[in-house]
N, C-alpha and C positions, 0 to 999 in steps of 0.2 A: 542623509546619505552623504557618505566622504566623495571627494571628489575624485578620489581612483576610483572608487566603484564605480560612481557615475560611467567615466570614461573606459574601464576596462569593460562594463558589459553592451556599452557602443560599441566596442574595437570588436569582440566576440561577434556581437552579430554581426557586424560588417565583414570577419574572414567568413563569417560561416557564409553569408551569400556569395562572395566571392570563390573559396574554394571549394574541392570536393570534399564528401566528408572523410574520405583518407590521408588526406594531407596530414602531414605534423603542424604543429601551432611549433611558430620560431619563434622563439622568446632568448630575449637578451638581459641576462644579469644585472642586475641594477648594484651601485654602490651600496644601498642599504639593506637589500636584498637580505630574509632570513628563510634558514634551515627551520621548516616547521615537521617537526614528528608526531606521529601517530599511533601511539600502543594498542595494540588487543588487549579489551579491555580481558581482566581476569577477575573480578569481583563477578558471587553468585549473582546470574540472573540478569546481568547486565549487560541487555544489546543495544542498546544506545550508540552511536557515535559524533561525535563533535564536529565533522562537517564531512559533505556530501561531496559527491562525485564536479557537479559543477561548483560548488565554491572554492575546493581546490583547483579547476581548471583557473577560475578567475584569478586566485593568488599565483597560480604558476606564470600567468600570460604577465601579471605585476612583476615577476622578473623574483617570484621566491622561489624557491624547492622545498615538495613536503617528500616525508619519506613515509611511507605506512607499514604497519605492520602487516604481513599475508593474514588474510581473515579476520581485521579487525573490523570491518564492515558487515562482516558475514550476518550477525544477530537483526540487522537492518535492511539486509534482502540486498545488499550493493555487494558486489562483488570486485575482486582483483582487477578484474579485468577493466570495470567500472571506471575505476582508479587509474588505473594505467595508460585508458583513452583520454584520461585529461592530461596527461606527462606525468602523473605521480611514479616514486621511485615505489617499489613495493619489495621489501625487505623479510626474510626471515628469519632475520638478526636484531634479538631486541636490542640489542648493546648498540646496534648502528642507530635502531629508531632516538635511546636516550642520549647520544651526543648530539643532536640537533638542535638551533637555538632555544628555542619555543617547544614547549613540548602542550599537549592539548588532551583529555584525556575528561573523563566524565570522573569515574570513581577517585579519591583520592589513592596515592599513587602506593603500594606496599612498601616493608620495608626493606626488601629486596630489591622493588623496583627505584627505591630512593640511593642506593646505593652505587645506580648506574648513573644518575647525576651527577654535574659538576660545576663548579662556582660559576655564578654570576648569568645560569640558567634560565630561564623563565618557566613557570610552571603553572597550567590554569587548567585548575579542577575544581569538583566539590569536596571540601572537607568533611561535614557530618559531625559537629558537634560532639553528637550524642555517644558516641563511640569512639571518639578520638582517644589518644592516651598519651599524655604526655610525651615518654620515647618518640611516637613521631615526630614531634615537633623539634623536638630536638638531635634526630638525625636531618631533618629539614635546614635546622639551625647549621649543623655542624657541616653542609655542604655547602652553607652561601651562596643558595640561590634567590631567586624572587620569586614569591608563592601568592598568585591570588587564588581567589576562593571566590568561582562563579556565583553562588549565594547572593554576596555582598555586591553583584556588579549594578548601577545605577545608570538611568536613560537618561535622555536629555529633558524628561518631565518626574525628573526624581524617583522615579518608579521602580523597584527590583526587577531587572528584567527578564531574567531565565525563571525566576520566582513566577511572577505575574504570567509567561509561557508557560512553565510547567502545568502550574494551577488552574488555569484555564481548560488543558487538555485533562488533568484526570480529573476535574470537575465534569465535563463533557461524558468521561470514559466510566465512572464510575455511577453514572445513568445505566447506560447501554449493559452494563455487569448487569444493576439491577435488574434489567428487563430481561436477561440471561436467567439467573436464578432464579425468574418468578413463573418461569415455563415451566410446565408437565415434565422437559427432558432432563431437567437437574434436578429432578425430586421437589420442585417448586409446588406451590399452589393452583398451577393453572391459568396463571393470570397475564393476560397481554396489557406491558405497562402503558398508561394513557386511556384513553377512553374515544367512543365512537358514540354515534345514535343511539338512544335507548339502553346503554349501558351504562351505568357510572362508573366514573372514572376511579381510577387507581389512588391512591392516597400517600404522597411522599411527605416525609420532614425533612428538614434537612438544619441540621445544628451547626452555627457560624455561615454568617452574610458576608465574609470576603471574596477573595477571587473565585478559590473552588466552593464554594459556597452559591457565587453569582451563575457560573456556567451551569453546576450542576441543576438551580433553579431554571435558567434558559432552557435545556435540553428536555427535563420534565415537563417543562411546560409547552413546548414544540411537539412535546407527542402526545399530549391534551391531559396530563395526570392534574390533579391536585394539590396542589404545592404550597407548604407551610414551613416557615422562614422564622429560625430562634437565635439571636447573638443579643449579648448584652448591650452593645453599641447602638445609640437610637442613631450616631451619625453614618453606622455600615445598612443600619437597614434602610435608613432614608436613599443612603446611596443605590445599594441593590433596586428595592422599591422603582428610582427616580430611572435606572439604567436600563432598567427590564420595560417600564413605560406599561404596566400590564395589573388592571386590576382585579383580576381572579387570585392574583397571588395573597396570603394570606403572612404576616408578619406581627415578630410579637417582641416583647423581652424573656429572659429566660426564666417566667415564673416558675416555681417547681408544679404548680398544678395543672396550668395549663397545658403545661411542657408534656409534664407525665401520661396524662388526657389524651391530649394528639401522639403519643409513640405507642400508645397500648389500642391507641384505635387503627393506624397508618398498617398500610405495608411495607413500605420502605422507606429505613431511617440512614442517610446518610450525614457521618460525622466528622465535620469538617471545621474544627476549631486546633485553633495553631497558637502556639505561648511565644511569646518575643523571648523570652531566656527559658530554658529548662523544660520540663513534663507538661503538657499540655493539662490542662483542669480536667478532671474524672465528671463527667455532667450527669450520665446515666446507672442510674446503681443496679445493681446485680435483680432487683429486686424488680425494679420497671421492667428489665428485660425477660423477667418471668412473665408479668402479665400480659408479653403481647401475643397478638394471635398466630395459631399455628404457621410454620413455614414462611414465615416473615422474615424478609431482607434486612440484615445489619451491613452496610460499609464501612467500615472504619480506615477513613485517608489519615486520622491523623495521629496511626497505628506506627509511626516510625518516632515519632515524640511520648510515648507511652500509649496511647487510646484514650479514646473518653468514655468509653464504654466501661464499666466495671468486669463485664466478662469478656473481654478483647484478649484475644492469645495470636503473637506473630505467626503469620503464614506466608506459604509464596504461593509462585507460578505454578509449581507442579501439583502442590495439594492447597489450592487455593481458600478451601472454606469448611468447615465445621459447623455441629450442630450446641447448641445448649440451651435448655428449654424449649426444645422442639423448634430456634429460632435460627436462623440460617447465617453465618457470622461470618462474612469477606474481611481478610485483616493484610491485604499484602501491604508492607511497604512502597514497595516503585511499583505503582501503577502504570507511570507512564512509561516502562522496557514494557508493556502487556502490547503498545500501539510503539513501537523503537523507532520507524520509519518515519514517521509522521512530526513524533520528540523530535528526532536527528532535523528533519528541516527546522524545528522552531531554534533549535540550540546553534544550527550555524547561520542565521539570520542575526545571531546577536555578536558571533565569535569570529566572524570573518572582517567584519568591519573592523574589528578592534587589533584584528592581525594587521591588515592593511595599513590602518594608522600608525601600528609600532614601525613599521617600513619605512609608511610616508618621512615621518617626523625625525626619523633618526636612531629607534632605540625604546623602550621601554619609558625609561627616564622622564625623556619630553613628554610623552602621554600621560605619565601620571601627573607630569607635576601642569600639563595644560586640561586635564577630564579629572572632576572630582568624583564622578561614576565610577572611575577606575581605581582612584584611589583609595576609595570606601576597602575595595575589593582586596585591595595589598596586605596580606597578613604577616607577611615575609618580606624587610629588604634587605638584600645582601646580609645575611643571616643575622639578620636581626627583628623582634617580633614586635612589630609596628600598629596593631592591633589589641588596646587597652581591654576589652572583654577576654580576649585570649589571655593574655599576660596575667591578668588575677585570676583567670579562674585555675592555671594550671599554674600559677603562683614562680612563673618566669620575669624576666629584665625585660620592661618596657622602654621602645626607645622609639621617640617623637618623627612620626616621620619625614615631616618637612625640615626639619633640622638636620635630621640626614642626609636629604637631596641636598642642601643646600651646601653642608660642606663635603659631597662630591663632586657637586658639580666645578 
């Protein structure tokens, strides 16, 4: 924890015992103090927001100003007002939100909303790979700003860390789905996921022992189900295996027979295998998913990389699932806008500190070139694409980024 934090959430509670809770919080402008803005987001389906009512109070009493957009909290259950009781300005001018230092936003930004930018900006979102298209990036280029890409942000134990958050939570959430879709009320089978006395228990797979892979074996197994564990990695399952500390759990490699075996006998298969570049490996063929039994639960989390599932077709929020082979098929993308409130706290527990720090230190600059977490994260420096996977894959000018900090500094 940085040592603002530290001290501004000492100073907080010490006003808040001190005054009433109507008072203003007086805050005084710091030298380094930044303009952080806040868009509504406008990407389908996406209620998320990048920080919460009190981590903005914390940055305001640190002597910054955010400005937000009216209802960009809205999808998170936080409202204007929210915002307003911490000092937030709340704005219905997105052109005022995009002149602000820092701008913060979850979805990468449009190319409309790129064009309210201006040089030497900061901008920290998700990019998305998978959909990106060149023109972006090179209307990005062509404003010279600094673009990180949450994705890529690293902890101080090397860890992804909005990655590792996310992953966690729709590993968690994409249990509780299941146990949704296996009730009488969604044309399920009937079935209460987990198990009690005298009943046996429910029977999950779950394909890839990573993060969502670890949670969603926790959660299954907290509600007493059955839990069968396939990733080709004997070092992911050892890990899982070692984290869970639980030996009912059941772990394998990805035999095709075994594999095939446990998803034609299971009720619910969730598929949570992730590619380090490009489409995630197709594990399930068209043909397994015929043989399983009726009204059986498919998840597919890693439906925004292609599926692993052979009969995987994208879906959302509003019509979230489908039938094929009489098998029940969840394929949303962002699971976690399904739980927005819950995301929003894990995402500004990692984006507040890093705001603080750009304050503390002076500027952006300092913090990348003293946090190599952050600088993973820099795809963009002052338009230039610092980011060697980016640069070949969309076949742009790579340019070294320490070499750059060093002759601006």
């Amino acid at each position: 924890m940085s040592k603002g934090l530290r001290d501004g959430i000492a100073a907080i509670a010490q006003k808040g015992l001190m005054q009433p809770q109507e008072s203003l919080l007086e805050v005084q402008r710091k030298k380094n103090s930044l303009t952080i803005g806040i868009p509504k987001e406008i990407s389908f389906q996406e209620n998320r927001i990048a920080l919460t009512p009190l981590s903005v109070g914390l940055l305001i009493h640190n002597g910054h100003k955010i400005i937000i957009e009216s209802e960009a909290g809205i999808g998170a259950n936080f409202t204007d007002q929210d915002y307003s009781e911490q000092g937030a300005i709340i704005s219905f001018d997105k052109k005022e939100v995009f002149q602000s230092d820092v701008i913060v936003k979850i979805a990468p930004p449009t190319l409309e909303e790129i064009e309210l930018l201006h040089a030497k900006q900061t901008l920290i979102s998700s990019v998305q790979f998978s959909t990106m298209k060149d023109v972006y990036l090179k209307a990005l280029m062509k404003k010279k700003v600094n673009a990180l890409c949450f994705e890529n942000l690293r902890d101080e134990g090397n860890v992804l860390s909005v990655v590792r958050a996310m992953g966690e939570i729709v590993g968690s959430t994409s249990i509780l789905i299941a146990a949704e879709y296996l009730s009488n009320v969604t044309g399920g089978k009937g079935l209460m996921l987990g198990g009690f006395t005298g009943v046996p228990p429910t029977e999950v797979v779950i394909l890839g022992a990573g993060t969502v892979g670890e949670y969603a074996a926790r959660t299954a197994l907290a509600l007493g189900a059955e839990v069968k564990v396939f990733d080709n990695s004997i070092f992911r399952l050892r890990r899982l295996q070692n984290n869970l500390g639980n030996s009912r759990i059941f772990t394998s490699v990805m035999q095709p027979i075994v594999m095939q075996k446990a998803i034609t006998r299971c009720d619910v298969v969730i598929g949570a295998i992730r590619a380090e570049h490009g489409r995630s490996p197709c594990v399930v063929s068209e043909e397994t998913v015929s043989k399983m039994k009726s009204n059986s639960v498919v998840i597919d989390v890693s439906i925004d990389q292609g599926g692993c599932f052979e009969t995987s077709e994208i879906t959302n929020h509003t019509h979230p699932v489908f039938r094929k082979y009489d098998v029940i098929h969840y394929c949303v993308p962002n699971i976690a806008s399904r739980v927005p409130r819950t995301a929003s706290y894990a995402l500004t527990n990692i984006f507040c500190p890093i705001l603080l720090d750009i304050g503390e230190m002076g500027g952006l600059n300092n913090v990348v070139w003293n946090n190599a977490g952050i600088r993973d994260a820099l795809y963009i420096y002052q338009g230039h694409i610092t980011n060697k996977d980016i640069a070949s894959l969309y076949n742009l000018p790579f340019k070294d980024l320490e070499l750059l900090m060093v002759s601006s500094r």
